[in-house]
N, C-alpha and C positions, 0 to 999 in steps of 0.2 A: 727750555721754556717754549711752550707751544706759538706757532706764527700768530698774529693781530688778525693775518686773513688767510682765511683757507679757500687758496686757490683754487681748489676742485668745483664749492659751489657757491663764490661770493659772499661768503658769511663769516662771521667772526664769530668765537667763542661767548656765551654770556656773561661769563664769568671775566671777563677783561675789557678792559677800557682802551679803545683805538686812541691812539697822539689828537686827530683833528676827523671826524665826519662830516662833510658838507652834504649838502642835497646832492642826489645823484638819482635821475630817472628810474631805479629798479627800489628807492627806499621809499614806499607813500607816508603821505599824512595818515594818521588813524586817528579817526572819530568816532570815541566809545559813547553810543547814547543808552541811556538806563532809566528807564520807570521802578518805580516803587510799588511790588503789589499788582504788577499786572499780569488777569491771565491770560491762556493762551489764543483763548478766543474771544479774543477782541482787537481783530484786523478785519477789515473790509475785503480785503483783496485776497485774505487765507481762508475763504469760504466761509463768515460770516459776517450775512448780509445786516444784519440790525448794528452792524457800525458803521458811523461816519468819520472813514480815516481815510481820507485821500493824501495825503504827504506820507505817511505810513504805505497804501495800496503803492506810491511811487515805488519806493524801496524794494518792495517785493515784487512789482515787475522789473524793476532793472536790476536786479540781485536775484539771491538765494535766500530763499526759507527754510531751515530746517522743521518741518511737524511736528519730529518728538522729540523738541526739548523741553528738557527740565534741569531744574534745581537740583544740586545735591546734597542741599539744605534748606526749608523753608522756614528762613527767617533769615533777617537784615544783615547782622552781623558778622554769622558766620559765612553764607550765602555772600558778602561781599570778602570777606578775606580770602577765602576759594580764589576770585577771580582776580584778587590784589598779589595774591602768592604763588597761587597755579596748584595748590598743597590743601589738604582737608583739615578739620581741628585738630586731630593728632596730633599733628607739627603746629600750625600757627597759634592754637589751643582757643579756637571759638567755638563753642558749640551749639551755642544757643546765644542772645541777646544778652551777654554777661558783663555789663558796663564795667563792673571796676575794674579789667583785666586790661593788661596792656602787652604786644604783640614782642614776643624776645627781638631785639633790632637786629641782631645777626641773619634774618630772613630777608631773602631778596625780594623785592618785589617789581612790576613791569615797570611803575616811571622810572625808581631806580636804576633799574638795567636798560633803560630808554636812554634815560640822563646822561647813562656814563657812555653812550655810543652815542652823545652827538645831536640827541632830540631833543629840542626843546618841550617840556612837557607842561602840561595845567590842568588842573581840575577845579568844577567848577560845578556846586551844589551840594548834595550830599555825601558826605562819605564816610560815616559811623566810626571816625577811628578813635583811639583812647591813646593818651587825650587829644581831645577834641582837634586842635591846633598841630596834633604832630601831620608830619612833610610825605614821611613814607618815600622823600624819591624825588615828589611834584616841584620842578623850579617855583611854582605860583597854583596858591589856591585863593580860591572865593568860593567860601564855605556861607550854607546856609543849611543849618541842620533844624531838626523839631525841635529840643529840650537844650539849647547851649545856657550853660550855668551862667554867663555874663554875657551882656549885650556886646561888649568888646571885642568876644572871641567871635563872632557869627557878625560876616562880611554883611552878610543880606540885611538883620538885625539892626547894623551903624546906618545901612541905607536908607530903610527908613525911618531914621532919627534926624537925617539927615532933607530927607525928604517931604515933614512933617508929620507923618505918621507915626513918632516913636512913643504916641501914646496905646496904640494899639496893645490890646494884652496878648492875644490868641491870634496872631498873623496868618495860622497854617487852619484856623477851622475853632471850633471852642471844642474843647475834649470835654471839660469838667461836664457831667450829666448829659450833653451830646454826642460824645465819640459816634455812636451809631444810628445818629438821627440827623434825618434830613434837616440841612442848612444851606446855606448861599455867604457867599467872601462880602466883607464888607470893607476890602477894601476894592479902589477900581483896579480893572484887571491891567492896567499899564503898571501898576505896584505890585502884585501879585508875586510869589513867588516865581511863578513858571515862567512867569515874564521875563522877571529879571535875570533868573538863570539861561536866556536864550540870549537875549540882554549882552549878558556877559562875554556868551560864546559868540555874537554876532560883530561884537566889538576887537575879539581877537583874531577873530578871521579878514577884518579889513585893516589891522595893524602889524602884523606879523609879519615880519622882516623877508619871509621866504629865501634868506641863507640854509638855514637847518630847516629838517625834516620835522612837523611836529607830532605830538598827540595831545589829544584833548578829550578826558572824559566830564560829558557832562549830565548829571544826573538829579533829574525830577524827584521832587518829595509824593506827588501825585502819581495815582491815584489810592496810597495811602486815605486810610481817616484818620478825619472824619470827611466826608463826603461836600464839599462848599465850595463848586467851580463858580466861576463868573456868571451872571446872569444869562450871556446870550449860549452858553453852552450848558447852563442849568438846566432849560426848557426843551432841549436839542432832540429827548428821547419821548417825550409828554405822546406821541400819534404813536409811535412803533413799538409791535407786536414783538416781547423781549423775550428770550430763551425760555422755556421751562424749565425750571428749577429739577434738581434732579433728588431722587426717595430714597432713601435707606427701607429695604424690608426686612433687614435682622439686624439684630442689636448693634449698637457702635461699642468701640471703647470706653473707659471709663474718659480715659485723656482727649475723644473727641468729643463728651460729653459736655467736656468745657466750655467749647466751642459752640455747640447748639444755647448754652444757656444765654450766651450773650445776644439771643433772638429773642429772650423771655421779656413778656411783655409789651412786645412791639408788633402790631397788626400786621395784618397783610398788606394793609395800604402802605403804612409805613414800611412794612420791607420792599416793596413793588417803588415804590419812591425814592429812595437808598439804592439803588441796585439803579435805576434811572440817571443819578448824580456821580454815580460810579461809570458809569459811561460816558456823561458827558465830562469829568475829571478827564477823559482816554484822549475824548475827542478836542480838550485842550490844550495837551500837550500835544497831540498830533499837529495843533496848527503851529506849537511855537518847532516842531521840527521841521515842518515846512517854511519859515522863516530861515533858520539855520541852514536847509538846505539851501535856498535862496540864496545866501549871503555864501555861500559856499561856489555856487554856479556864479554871484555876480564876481567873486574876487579870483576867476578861472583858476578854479582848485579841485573842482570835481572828477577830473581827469585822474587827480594825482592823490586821491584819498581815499582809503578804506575806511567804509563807513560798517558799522557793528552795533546794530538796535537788540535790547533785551531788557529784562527786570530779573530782580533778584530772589521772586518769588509769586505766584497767584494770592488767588483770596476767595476761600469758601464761600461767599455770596450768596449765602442763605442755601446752598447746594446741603442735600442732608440735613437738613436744619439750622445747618451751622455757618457762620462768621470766622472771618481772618484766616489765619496760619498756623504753622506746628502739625499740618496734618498730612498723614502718607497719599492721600488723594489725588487725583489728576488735577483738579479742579485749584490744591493747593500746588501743586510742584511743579504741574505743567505753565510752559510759559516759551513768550515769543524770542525767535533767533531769528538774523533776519542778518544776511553779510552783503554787499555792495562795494564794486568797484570798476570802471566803465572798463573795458577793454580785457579786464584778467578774471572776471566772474562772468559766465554767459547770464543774459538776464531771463528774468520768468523761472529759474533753474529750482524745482522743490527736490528735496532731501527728505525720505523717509526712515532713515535711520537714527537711530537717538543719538542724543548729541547734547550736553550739560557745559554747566556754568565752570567746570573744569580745564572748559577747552580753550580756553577767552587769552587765558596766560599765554600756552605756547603759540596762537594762534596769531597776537600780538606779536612775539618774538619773530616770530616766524617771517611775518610780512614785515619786519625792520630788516630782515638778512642777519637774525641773531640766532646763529647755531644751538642747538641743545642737545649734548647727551644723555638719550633719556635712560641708559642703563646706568648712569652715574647717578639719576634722580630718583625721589618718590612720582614724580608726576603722575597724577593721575589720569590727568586727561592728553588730548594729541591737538595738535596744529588742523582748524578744519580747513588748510590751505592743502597738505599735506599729499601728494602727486598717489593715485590709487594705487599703485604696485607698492607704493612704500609703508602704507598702512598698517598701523601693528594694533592699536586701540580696537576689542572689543566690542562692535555698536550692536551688538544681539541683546544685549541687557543692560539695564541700568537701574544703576542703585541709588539710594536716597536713605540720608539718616537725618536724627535729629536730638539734640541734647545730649545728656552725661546721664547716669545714675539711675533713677525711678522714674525720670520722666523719660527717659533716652526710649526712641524706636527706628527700625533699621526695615528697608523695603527692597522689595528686590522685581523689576518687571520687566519680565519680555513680551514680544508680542502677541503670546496664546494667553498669559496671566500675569497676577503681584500677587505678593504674598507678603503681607506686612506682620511683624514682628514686636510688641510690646512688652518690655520687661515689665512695667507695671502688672504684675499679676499674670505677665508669660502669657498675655491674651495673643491669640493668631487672627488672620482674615486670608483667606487666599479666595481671589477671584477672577473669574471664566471671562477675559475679556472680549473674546468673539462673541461669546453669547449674553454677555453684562458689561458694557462698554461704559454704563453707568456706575459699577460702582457699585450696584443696591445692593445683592447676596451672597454675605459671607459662605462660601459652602461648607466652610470648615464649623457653621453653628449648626451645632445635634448631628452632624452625619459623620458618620465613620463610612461610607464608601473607599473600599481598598484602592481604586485608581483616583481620587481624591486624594487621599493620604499620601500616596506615591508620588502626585506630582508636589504636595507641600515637604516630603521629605528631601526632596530632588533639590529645590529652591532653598530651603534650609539650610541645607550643606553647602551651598552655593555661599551663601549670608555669616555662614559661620568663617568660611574662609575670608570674605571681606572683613568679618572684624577682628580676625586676629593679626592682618597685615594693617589695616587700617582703624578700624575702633581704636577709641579712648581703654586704657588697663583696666580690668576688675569684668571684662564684658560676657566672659567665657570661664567654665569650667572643664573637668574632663570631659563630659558627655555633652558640652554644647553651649547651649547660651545658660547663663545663672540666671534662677528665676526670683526674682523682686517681689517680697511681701505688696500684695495687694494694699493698694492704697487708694480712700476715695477722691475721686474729682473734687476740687474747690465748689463751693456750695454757692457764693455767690458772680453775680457778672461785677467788675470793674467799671466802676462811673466817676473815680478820685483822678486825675493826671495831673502831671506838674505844668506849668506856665513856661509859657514859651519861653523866656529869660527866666530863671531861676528867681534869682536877685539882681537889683535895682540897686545901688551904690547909693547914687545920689539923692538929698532926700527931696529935694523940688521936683526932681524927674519924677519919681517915684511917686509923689502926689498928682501929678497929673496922668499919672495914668488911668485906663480906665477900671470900671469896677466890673467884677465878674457878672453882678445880675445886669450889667447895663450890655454888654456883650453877647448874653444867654438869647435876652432879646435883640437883639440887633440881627445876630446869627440866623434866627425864624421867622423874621418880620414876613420874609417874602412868600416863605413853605407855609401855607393854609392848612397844611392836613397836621401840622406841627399843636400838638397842646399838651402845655405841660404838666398841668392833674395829670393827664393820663399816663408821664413817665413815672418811675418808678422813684419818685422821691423817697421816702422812708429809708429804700437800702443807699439812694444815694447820702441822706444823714447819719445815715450808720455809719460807711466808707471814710468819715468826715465835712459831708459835704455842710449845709448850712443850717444855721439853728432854724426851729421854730418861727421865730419872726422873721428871719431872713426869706425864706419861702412865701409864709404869706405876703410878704411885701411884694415877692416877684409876682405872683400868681395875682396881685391886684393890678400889678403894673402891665401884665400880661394880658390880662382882663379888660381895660382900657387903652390899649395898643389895639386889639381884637374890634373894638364896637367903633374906635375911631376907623379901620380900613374897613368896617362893613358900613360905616356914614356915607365916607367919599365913595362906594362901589355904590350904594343905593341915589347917592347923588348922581353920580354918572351913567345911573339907568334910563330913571326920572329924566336928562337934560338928553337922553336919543331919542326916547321917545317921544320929545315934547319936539 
């Protein structure tokens, strides 16, 4: 049986559990922090200037930034088992947002391999697992998910029921007919999610025994939508001159078509306004990480912690026309890395080499002194603590998939190009990033150029190899990828979501809750450019949204919320001037 420690380099096997670990100078604390949805450019201090993140800018002068990270999945689920397992859906079997699946328990994951060496570990906020309540490893969670089917199971949920808001419906933003429209939280931002998930972690950093060594991942539902930061960070973008959005000049896929429709029907003001509340959502959470650091330096623990900021994914943001995830883009996959630790990370230190949500696992291990044999493993990714002569990981390319079957697509990018792969209809895109760093021209639409083709055959072969070792089964034939009958894109955008609590047990609770149109307005009382004729009602009554009366009742109630705050603004004209 192999020794508990290996003498040569202070570390012990992952796969074994030491008799007793106590704190020991060479094991830090790790502190995983994680956004939801954020991209990569939206740091102040990674050279864009239209944000305001100074707790964030901290980080990355007294750390390291890696620039090209990305996702190796964009979306929640799988995108977070990756970094729960260290393993891609093959193995953990997420490949997209597949709620009813639940992860085989025979998979290691980091608290678990934390816990059994000795760390006390926590999570705290989100963490998409099935079901909802399972442990995965963590001694303690304080869960606060979007959609928990009972208020019971969601920590954050009991809290404010407990705190008198448990009549709220939509705590995280109102989806039903808003998902993608400007709103404002209506609860105060001391109740807020973000709050409280800082909350949480602030309270364990002034409580924690400091015997064992901890970890603590804690992860923001923000800047997810729908878009409804506090007020004093709602208005934070209203003066600043915001990125230009970026063109497509040749066709998209059918499957990013998807994604442009859920812009249909929403102005430019309203998208300019959205993309506004998307930044200030950034600039929220950055203040509660600055809290957390705070409570970090006041409980002298900064010294002794590796700190690890990221997201699980960007958000098309009107880029191409399009909204959200699922897409081979920069704009979707690319996203902030960001490592910290005083004395063993030089600071201000940027990394231009890619670097993915694959690396988080051994990288974890790594800084606990947990050995890994990575010719015994699938691991995909390597330790970014990792001494450079020892390097074996690949960082010239990086790949990126997503889903199973017809919607499944596989990308492949290095620094000259990507080359994205759609089985839907075997569609390709391969593009010149020195010369289209945006993204806009497929060169592979109408041109047969022989060194075009050359370089998609090169990358091809590349992508074929990744999914015969790594792809989901069925992905590959003799001659390469199988090609998938063409199928059209969904015809319409999504305006139905389910309620923050599913179901309501009790029947008195559940009468005092509130009602969906009293919420819809509550949500846009503050957003002026907000009216709702102008959303797309109809398809939302198609989707099931509300009958006939149901509407007109809001759209009166609407109507007379509107001439009441244009009273009091013409009264409060009238009383400056007088």
């Amino acid at each position: 049986m192999p020794n508990q420690q290996d003498n040569n380099n202070g570390t012990v096997p992952y796969d074994q559990k030491p008799s007793d670990i106590t704190r020991s100078e060479n094991r830090p604390n790790i502190l995983l922090l994680m956004c939801d949805q954020m991209r990569f450019d939206t740091i102040g201090a990674a050279g864009y200037s239209h944000m305001y993140t100074p707790n964030l800018d901290q980080l990355v002068e007294s750390g390291r930034i890696y620039t090209q990270a990305y996702t190796p999945v964009p979306d929640g689920m799988p995108a977070r088992h990756n970094i729960l397992t260290g393993l891609t859906g093959k193995t953990h079997g997420y490949t997209e947002n597949n709620e009813g699946y639940s992860m085989p328990g025979w998979i290691n994951t980091f608290p678990k391999v934390l816990s059994d060496h000795g760390y006390e570990t926590v999570s705290i906020g989100k963490n998409q697992f099935q079901p909802a309540r399972r442990h995965h490893g963590y001694d303690r969670i304080h869960l606060m998910e979007r959609y928990p089917d009972y208020r019971e199971q969601d920590d954050y949920g009991l809290y404010l029921k407990a705190s008198g808001w448990g009549n709220i419906l939509n705590p995280h933003g109102c989806e039903n007919l808003l998902y993608h429209i400007p709103q404002q939280s209506i609860l105060p931002e001391e109740h807020m999610g973000d709050s409280w998930v800082a909350d949480r972690a602030i309270d364990f950093l002034q409580t924690n025994s400091g015997r064992h060594p901890w970890l603590m991942k804690v992860s923001w539902l923000s800047p997810h939508p729908p878009q409804c930061p506090a007020p004093r960070f709602a208005d934070l973008y209203d003066e600043i001159e915001l990125p230009r959005q970026l063109r497509s000049k040749t066709p998209l896929s059918r499957q990013a078509m998807e994604n442009v429709r859920l812009t249909e029907g929403l102005s430019d003001r309203l998208q300019n306004r959205y993309r506004q509340l998307y930044y200030g959502a950034i600039s929220q959470v950055d203040y509660n990480v600055g809290r957390i650091l705070d409570a970090l330096e006041s409980t002298e623990q900064t010294e002794k912690t590796l700190i690890i900021f990221t997201s699980d994914h960007g958000e098309m943001l009107g880029d191409h026309g399009a909204l959200e995830k699922g897409l081979p883009y920069d704009s979707c996959t690319r996203i902030p890395l960001i490592l910290s630790r005083p004395g063993t990370i030089p600071p201000g230190e940027q990394v231009d080499d890619f670097a993915d949500l694959n690396d988080i696992f051994p990288t974890i291990l790594d800084a606990a002194g947990i050995h890994i044999d990575y010719k015994n493993t699938a691991f995909p990714g390597e330790s970014l603590l990792t001494a450079e002569e020892k390097k074996r990981k690949d960082r010239t390319a990086q790949y990126v998939e997503y889903s199973a079957g017809l919607r499944r697509w596989i990308s492949l990018r290095t620094k000259d190009y990507k080359y994205n792969y759609y089985y839907n209809g075997a569609y390709e895109e391969l593009f010149d990033l020195k010369a289209d760093p945006d993204e806009s021209s497929n060169l592979l639409h109408n041109i047969t150029e022989e060194k075009i083709l050359s370089v998609r055959d090169e990358l091809r072969k590349e992508l074929i190899k990744y999914e015969s070792s790594r792809g989901p089964e069925g992905c590959l034939q003799e001659d390469g990828f199988i090609k998938l009958n063409e199928a059209p894109a969904l015809s319409k955008r999504k305006d139905l979501y389910p309620k923050f609590h599913k179901k309501i047990m009790n029947k008195d609770e559940k009468n005092r809750m509130n009602t969906l149109s009293e919420e819809i307005l509550q949500y846009i009382e503050k957003e002026a450019l907000v009216h709702l004729e102008e959303l797309d009602l109809p398809g939302w009554q198609e989707s099931g949204g509300f009958s006939d009366k149901h509407i007109k009742d809001l759209l009166e109630k609407e109507k007379k919320m509107r001439q009441k705050q244009q009273k009091k603004k013409d009264s409060e004209t009238v009383r400056r001037e007088s």
